[in-house]
C-alpha positions as CSV (number, residue, x, y, z in Angstrom):
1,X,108.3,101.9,75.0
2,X,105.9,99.0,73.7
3,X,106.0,95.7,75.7
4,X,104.4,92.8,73.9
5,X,102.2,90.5,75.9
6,X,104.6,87.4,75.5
7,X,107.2,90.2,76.7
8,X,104.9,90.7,79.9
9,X,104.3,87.7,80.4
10,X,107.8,86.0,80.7
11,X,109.5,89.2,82.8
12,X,111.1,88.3,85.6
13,X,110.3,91.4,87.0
14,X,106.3,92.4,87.7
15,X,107.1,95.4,87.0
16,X,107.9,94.6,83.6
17,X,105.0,92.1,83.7
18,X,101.5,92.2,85.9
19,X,101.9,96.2,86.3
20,X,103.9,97.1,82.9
21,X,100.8,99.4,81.9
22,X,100.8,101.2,85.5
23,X,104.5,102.0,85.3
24,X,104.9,103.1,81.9
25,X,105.2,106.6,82.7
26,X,108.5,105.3,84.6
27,X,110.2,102.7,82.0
28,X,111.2,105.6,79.6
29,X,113.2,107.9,82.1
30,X,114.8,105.0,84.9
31,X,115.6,101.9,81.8
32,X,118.4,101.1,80.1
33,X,116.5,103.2,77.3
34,X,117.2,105.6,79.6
35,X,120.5,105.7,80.8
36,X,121.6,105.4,77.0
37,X,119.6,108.2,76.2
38,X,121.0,110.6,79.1
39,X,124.4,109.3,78.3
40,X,124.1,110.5,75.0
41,X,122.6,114.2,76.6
42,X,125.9,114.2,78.7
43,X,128.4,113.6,76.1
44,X,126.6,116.4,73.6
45,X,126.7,118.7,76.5
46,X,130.3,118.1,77.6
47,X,131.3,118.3,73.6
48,X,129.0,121.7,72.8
49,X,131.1,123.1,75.8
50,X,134.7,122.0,75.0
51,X,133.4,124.1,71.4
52,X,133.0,127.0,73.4
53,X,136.1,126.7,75.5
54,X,138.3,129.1,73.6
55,X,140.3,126.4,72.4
56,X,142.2,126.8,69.4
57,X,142.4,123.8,68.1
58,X,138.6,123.2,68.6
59,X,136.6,126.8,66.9
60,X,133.0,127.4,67.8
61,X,130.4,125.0,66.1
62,X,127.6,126.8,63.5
63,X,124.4,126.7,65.0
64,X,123.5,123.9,62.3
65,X,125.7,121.5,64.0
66,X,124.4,122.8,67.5
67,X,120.9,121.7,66.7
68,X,121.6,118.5,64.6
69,X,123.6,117.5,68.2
70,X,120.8,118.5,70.3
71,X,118.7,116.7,68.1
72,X,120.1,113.6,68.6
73,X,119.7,113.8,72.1
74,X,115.8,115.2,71.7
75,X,115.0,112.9,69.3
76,X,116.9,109.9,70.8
77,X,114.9,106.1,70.3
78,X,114.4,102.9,70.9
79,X,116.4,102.1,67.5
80,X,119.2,104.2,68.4
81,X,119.5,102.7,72.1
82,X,119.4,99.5,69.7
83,X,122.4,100.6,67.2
84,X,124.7,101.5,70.9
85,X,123.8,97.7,72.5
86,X,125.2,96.4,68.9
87,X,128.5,98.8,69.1
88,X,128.2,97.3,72.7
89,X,128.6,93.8,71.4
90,X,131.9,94.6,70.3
91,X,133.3,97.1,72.3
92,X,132.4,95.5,75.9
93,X,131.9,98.5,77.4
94,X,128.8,100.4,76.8
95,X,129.7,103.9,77.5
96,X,132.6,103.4,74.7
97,X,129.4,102.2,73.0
98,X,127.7,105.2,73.2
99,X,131.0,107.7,72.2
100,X,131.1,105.3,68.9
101,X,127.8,105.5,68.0
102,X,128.0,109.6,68.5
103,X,130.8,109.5,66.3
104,X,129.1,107.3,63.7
105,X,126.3,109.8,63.5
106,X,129.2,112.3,62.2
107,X,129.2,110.8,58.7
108,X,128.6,112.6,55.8
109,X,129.3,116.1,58.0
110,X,132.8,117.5,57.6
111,X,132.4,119.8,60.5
112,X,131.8,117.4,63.1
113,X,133.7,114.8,61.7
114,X,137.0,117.1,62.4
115,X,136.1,117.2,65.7
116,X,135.4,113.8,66.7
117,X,138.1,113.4,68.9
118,X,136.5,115.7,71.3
119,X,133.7,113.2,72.1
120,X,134.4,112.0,75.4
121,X,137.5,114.1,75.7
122,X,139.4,113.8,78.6
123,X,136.7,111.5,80.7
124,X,136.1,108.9,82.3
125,X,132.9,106.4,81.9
126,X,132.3,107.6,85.5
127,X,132.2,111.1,84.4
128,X,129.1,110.1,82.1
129,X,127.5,107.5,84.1
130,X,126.8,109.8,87.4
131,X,125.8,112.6,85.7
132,X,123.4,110.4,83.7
133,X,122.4,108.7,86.8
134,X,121.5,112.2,88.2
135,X,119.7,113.2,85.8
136,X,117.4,110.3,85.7
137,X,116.8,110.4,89.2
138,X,116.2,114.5,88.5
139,X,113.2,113.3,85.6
140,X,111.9,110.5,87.9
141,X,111.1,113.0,90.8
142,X,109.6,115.6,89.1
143,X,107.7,113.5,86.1
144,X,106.9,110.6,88.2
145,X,107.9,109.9,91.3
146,X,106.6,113.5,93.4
147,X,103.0,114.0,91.0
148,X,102.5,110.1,91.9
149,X,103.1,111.3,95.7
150,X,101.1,114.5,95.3
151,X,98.3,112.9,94.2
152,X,98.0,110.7,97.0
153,X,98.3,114.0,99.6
154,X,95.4,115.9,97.3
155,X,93.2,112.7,97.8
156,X,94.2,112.6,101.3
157,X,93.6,115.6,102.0
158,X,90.0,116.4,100.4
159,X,89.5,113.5,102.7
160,X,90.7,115.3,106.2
161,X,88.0,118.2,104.9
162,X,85.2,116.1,103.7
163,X,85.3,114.1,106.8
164,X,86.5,116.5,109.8
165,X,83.3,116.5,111.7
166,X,83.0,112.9,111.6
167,X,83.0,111.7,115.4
168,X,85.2,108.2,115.1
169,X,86.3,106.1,118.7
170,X,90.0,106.7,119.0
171,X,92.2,103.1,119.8
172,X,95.3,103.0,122.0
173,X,97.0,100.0,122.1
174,X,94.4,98.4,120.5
175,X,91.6,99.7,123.2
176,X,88.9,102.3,123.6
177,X,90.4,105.4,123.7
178,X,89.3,109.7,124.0
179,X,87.2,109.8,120.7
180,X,88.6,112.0,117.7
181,X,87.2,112.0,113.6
182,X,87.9,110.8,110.9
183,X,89.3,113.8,108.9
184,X,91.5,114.7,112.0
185,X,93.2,111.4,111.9
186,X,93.5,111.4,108.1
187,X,94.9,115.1,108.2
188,X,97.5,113.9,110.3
189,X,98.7,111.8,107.7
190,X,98.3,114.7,105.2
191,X,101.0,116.9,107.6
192,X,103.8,114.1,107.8
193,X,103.8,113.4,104.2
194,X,103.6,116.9,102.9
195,X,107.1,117.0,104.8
196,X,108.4,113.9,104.0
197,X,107.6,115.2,100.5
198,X,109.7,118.3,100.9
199,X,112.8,116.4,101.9
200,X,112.4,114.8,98.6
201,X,112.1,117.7,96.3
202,X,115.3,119.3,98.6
203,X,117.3,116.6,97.8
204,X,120.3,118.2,95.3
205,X,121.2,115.9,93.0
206,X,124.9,116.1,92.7
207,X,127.3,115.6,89.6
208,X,130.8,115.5,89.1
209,X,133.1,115.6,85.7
210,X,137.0,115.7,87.1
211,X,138.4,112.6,85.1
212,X,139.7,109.4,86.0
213,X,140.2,109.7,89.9
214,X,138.7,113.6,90.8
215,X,141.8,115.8,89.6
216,X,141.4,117.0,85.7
217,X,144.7,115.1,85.4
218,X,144.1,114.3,81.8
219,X,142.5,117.7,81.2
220,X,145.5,119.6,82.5
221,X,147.8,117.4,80.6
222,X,145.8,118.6,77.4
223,X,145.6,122.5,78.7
224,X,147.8,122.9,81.8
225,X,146.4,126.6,82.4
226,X,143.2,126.2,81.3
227,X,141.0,126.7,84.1
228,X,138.6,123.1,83.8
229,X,136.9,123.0,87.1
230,X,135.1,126.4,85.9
231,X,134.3,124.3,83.0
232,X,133.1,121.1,84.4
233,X,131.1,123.4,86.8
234,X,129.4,125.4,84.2
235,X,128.5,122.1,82.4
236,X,127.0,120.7,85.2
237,X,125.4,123.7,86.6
238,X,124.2,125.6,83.0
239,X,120.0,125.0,82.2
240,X,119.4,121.9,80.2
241,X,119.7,121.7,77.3
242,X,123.1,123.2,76.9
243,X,123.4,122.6,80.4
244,X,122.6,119.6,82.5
245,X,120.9,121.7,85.6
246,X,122.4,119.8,88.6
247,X,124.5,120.3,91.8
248,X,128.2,120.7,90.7
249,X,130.4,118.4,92.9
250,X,133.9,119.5,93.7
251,X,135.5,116.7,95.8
252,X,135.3,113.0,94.4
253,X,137.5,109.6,93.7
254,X,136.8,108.1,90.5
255,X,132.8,108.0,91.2
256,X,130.6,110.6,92.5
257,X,130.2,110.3,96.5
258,X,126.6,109.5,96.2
259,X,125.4,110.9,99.6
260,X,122.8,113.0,97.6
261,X,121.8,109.8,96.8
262,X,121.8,107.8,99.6
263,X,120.1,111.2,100.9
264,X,116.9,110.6,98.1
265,X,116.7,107.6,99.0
266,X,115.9,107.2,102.6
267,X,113.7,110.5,102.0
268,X,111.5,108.3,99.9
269,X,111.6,105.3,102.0
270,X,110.7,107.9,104.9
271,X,107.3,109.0,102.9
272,X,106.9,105.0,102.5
273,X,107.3,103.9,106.2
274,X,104.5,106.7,106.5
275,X,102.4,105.3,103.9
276,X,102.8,101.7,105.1
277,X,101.5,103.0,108.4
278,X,98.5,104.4,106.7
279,X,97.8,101.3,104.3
280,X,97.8,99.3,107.7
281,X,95.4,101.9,109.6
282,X,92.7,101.9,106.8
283,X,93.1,98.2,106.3
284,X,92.0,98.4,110.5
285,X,89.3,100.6,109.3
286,X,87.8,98.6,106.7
287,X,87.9,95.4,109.0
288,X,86.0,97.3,111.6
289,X,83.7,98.4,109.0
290,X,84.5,102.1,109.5
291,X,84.8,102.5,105.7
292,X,83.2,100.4,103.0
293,X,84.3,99.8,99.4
294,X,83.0,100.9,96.6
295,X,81.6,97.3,94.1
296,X,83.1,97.3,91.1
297,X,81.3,95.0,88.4
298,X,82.9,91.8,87.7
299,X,85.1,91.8,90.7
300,X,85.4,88.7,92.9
301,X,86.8,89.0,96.6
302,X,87.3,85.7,97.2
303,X,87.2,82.4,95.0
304,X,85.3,80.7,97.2
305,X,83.1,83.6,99.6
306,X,81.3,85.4,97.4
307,X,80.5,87.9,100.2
308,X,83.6,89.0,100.5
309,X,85.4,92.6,99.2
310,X,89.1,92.9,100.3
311,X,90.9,96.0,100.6
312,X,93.7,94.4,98.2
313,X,94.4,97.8,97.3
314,X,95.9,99.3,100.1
315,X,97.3,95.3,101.0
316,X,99.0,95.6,97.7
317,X,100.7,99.1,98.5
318,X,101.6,97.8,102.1
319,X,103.2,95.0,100.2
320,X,105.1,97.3,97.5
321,X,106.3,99.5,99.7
322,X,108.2,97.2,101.8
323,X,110.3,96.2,98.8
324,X,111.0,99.6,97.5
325,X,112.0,100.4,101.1
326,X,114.3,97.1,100.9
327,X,115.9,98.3,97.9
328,X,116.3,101.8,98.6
329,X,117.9,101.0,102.2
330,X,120.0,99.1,100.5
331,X,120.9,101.7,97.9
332,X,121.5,103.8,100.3
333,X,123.8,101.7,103.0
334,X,126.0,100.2,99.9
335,X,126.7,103.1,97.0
336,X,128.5,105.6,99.8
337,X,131.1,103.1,100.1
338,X,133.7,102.2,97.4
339,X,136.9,100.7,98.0
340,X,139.3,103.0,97.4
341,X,139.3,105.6,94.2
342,X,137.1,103.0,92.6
343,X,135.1,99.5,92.7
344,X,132.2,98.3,90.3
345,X,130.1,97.3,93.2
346,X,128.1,100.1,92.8
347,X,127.8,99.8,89.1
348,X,125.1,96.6,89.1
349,X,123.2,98.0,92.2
350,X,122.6,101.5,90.6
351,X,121.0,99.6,87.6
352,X,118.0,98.6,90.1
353,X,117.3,102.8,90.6
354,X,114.2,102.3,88.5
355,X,113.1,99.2,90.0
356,X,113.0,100.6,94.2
357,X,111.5,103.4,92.5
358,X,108.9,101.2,90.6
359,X,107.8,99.5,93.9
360,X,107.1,103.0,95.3
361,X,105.3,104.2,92.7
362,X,103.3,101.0,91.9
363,X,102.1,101.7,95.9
364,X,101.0,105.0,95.0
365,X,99.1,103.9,92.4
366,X,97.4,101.5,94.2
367,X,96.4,103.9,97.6
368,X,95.2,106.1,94.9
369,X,92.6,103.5,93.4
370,X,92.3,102.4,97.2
371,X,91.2,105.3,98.7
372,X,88.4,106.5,96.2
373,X,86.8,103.3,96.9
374,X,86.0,104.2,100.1
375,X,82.6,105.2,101.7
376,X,82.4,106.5,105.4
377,X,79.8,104.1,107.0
378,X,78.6,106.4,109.9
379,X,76.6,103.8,111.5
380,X,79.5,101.5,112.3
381,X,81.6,104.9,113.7
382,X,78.1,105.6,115.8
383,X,77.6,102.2,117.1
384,X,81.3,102.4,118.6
385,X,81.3,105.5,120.0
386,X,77.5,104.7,121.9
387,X,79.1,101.5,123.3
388,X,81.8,103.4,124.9
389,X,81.2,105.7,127.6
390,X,83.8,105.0,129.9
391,X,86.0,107.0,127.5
392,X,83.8,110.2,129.5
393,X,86.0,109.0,132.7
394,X,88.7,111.2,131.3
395,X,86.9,115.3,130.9
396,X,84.7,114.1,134.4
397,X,87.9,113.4,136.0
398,X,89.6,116.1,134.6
399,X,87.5,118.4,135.7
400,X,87.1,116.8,139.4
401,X,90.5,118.2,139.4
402,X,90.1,121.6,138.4
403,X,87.7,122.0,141.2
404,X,89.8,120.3,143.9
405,X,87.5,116.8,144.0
406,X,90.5,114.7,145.9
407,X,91.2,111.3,144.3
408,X,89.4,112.3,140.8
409,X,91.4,110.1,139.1
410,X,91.0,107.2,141.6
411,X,87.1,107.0,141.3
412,X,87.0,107.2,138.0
413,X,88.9,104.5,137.7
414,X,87.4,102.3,140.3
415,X,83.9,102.9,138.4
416,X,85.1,102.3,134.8
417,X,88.3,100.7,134.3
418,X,87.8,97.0,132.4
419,X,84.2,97.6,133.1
420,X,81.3,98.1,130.5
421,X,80.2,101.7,131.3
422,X,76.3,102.9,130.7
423,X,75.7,106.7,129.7
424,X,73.4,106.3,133.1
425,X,76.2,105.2,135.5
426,X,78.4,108.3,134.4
427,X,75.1,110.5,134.7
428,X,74.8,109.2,138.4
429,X,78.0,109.7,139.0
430,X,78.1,113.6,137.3
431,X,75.1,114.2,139.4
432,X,76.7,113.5,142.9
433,X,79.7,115.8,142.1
434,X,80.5,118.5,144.5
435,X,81.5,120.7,141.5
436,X,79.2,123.7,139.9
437,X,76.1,123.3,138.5
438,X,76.9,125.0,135.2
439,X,79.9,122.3,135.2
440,X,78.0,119.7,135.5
441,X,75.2,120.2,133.4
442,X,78.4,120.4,130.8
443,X,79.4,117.4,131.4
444,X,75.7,115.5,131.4
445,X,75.3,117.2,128.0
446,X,78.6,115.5,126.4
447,X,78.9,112.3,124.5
448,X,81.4,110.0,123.3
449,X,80.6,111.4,119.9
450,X,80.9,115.0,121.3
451,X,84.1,114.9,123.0
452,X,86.6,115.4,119.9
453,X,88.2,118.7,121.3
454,X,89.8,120.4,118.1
455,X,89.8,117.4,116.2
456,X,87.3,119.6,113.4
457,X,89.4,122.2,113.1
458,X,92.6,120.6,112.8
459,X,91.6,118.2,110.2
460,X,89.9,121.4,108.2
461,X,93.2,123.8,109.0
462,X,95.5,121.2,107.1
């Protein structure tokens, strides 16, 4: 889909403006392009099907007719979404649109033509809209939405491995706390989104085609002993093309619940709360001077300190993420509930889909361009850790304890707590301990940067 620069510039939307060229993978599968485009895949479908149904007064189509139809949904364009808004002009109703313009493509073949009045037979718009809504949510996630998240758990990831051995100060509650590294902290990142991740891809993305208010009523007043929720499920069920390869769902009013939806939803904006809490750390990191950035030519960090290199990256995903989580919480709260067997509340809400999912996948892009600017500076992580020996209070004591030492805990605490603790006081202190001398040789032979427990081979396991 082309967007012309005096179309960028004038959105309303960023995502249709600043970051077009960074979402272009999304525009064609979550736009009104395409929702006309999977309506149009829905009503083929549902019309190849009623072909097959056994129906007398509707025979088998040739397979020339079979591919022309699947053609139009394979070959479907911007001009043809074009041609439906025009029918749409007239008609005031778009999915009418889209059954007119179907029919309109009919002309000049007689075989088709007699069966036009099976387009659309026996549905409601709702039948067509959820099961187009599904299926744009079903191309999202796997062209899109998932590779965009996988890509950030690869990079991620390599990191936990390259940097596992790298000794880095630990901070709880903002203070000096038992030292860890880098990769370990990173990998831990890694496991909670590899989950979150999961629950996305589990999500089944549900689709229902019962008529007006969930009972075949009009089908049955067609065919009274024709056995339709087989049909609607094989429909819904069958492989794409023929098929539409979703969850078939039984029990509906007029609209699909859309549980699986609200479901999707807070899964993604559970893999964003994580990612927001990683944009924050690194931005931490980078403050600190733990991680460096990577100069790119040209770039300027401020207008007016030239010094300066921001981590507008991973500020930028913090940023986007916190409005696709807005939206998608939204989403999810609002299109479970519909007064009744039908209101169109959910109708304007479901057209921003593609816009929570923008946000999220505008943040992806941005950690990913975030994160391989960064460059471990290992003297900043070794300056820390050397200035903090009083996080040593913790083994010494602990093992105090495993010897029987009484009040371990108390005179470590007297000796370092809120104090500025030399890698000679602790020695003194090791030395006077009524504990073996194998022990404490141990302990005189560990340092800050030492004490990481399994913090290696966690960060390498994952």
């Amino acid at each position: 889909m082309n967007l012309s620069s005096s179309f960028t510039i004038t959105a309303l939307s960023p995502l249709d403006g600043r970051y077009a060229a960074r979402l272009a993978p999304l525009r064609p599968l979550m736009s009104e392009l395409g929702y006309m485009h999977r309506r149009v895949q829905v009503e083929v479908a549902w019309f190849i099907a009623l072909s097959d149904a056994g129906f007398a007064e509707f025979k088998p189509l040739s397979p020339g007719a079979r591919t022309y139809l699947l053609g139009l949904c394979k070959h479907f364009s911007e001009s043809d979404a074009a041609a439906i808004k025009d029918i749409e002009k007239t008609t005031n109703h778009d999915v009418k649109a889209v059954e007119y313009w179907i029919k309109s493509r009919f002309e000049a073949r007689p075989e088709l033509q007699a069966a036009s009045e099976f387009v659309h037979f026996a549905c409601t718009s709702e039948d067509i809209n959820n099961t187009s809504h599904a299926l744009q949510l079903k191309s999202s996630r796997e062209q899109v939405l998932l590779p965009g998240l996988d890509k950030v758990i690869a990079q991620l990831r390599d990191m936990a491995h390259r940097y596992a051995n790298e000794p880095m100060l630990s901070r709880t509650h903002g203070q000096t706390a038992s030292p860890t590294t880098v990769g370990k902290e990173i990998a831990n990142v890694v496991v909670r989104l590899t989950v979150a991740r999961e629950r996305i891809a589990g999500v089944k993305l549900m689709a229902k085609m019962n008529g007006a208010v969930g009972n075949y009523n009009a089908h049955l007043a067609a065919w009274p002993d024709f056995d339709w929720e087989a049909l609607s499920r094989r429909v819904v069920e069958s492989p794409e093309p023929l098929g539409l390869g979703l969850t078939f769902q039984p029990y509906s009013i007029q609209i699909e619940p859309h549980d699986y939806m609200a479901e999707l939803f807070d899964a993604v904006a559970r893999a964003n709360t994580i990612l927001i809490d990683l944009s924050r750390d690194i931005w931490g990191y980078v403050s600190v001077g733990y991680f460096k950035q990577r100069l790119k030519e040209g770039e300027i960090g401020s207008s007016t300190m030239p010094h300066k290199v921001n981590p507008i990256d991973f500020e930028n995903a913090e940023g986007n993420l916190g409005l696709a989580n807005a939206l998608l919480r939204h989403l999810s709260e609002k299109l479970p509930i519909s007064r009744w067997q039908r209101d169109l509340t959910d109708s304007t809400v479901l057209r921003n889909m593609g816009v929570a999912l923008g946000y999220a996948v505008l943040a992806y892009n941005s950690l990913c361009i975030g994160l391989g600017k960064l460059e471990l500076n290992r003297e900043a992580l070794a300056e820390d850790l050397e200035a903090s020996w009083e996080v040593l209070a913790e083994p010494i004591q602990t093992v105090m304890r495993r010897f029987g030492v009484q009040g371990a805990y108390e005179k470590l605490k007297e000796v370092t707590r809120g104090k500025t603790v030399s890698a000679e006081a602790l020695h003194a202190l090791i030395r006077s301990l009524e504990i073996p001398e194998g022990e404490k040789q141990r302990l005189l032979a560990m340092s800050p940067g030492s004490y990481v427990g399994m913090a290696a081979e966690l960060a390498k396991r994952v």
